[in-house]
C-alpha positions as CSV (number, residue, x, y, z in Angstrom):
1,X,0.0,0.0,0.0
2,X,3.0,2.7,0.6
3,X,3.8,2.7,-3.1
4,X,0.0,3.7,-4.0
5,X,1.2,7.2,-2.5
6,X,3.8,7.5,-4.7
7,X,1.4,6.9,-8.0
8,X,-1.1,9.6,-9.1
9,X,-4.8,8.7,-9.2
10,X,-7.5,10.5,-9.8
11,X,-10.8,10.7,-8.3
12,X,-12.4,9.0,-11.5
13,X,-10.1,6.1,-11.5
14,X,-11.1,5.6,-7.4
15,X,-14.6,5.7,-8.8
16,X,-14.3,3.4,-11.4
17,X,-12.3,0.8,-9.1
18,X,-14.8,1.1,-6.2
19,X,-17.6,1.0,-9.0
20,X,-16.6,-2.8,-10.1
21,X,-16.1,-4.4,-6.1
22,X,-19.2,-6.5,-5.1
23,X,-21.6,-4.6,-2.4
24,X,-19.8,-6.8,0.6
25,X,-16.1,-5.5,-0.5
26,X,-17.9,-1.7,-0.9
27,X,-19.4,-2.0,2.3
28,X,-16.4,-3.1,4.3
29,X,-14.0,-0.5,2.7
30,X,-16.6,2.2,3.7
31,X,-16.7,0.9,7.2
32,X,-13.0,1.3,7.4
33,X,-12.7,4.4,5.5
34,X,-15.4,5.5,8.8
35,X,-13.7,4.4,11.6
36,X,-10.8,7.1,11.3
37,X,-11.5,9.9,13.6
38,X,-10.7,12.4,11.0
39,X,-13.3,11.4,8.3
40,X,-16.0,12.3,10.9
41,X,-14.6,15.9,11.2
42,X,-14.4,16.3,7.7
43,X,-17.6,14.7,7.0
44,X,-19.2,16.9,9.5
45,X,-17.4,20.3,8.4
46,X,-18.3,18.9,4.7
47,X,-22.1,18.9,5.6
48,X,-22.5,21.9,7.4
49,X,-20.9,24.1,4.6
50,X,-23.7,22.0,2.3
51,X,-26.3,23.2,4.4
52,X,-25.1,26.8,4.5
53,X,-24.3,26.9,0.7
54,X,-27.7,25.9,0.5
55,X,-29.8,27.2,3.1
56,X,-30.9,24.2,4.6
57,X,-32.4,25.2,7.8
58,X,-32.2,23.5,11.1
59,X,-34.3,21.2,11.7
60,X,-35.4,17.7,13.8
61,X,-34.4,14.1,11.9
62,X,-37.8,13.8,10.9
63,X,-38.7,17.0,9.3
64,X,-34.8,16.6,7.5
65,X,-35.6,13.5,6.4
66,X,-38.7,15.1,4.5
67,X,-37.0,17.4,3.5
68,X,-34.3,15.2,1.9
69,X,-36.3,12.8,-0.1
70,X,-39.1,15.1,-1.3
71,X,-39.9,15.0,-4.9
72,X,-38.4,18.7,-6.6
């Protein structure tokens, strides 16, 4: 893995790999990609500058999750 540093990739070549593993392998990679304590700060920092460029209001889980999957 050390020498995958030292080759440039690009974001559609990461897509493309992850694209062709079966649901199992993407599910397992994305539960290790969460467990480092820095995704969940960038996650989070990711999301609330989504919800400002936006103008997503606060609101509860329920009236979010309305909000999310409503037909435009």
């Amino acid at each position: 893995m050390p020498k995958l540093k030292e080759i440039d990739i690009n974001y559609q070549q990461i897509k493309d790999l992850f694209s062709q593993l079966d649901f199992e392998k993407k599910m397992a990679l994305l539960q290790e990609v969460i467990k480092d304590k820095r995704y969940r700060g960038h996650f989070y920092a990711y999301t609330e500058g989504l919800a400002k460029k936006y103008k997503i209001p606060a609101m509860s889980e329920e009236k979010l999750d309305i909000f999310l999957h409503r037909n435009n």
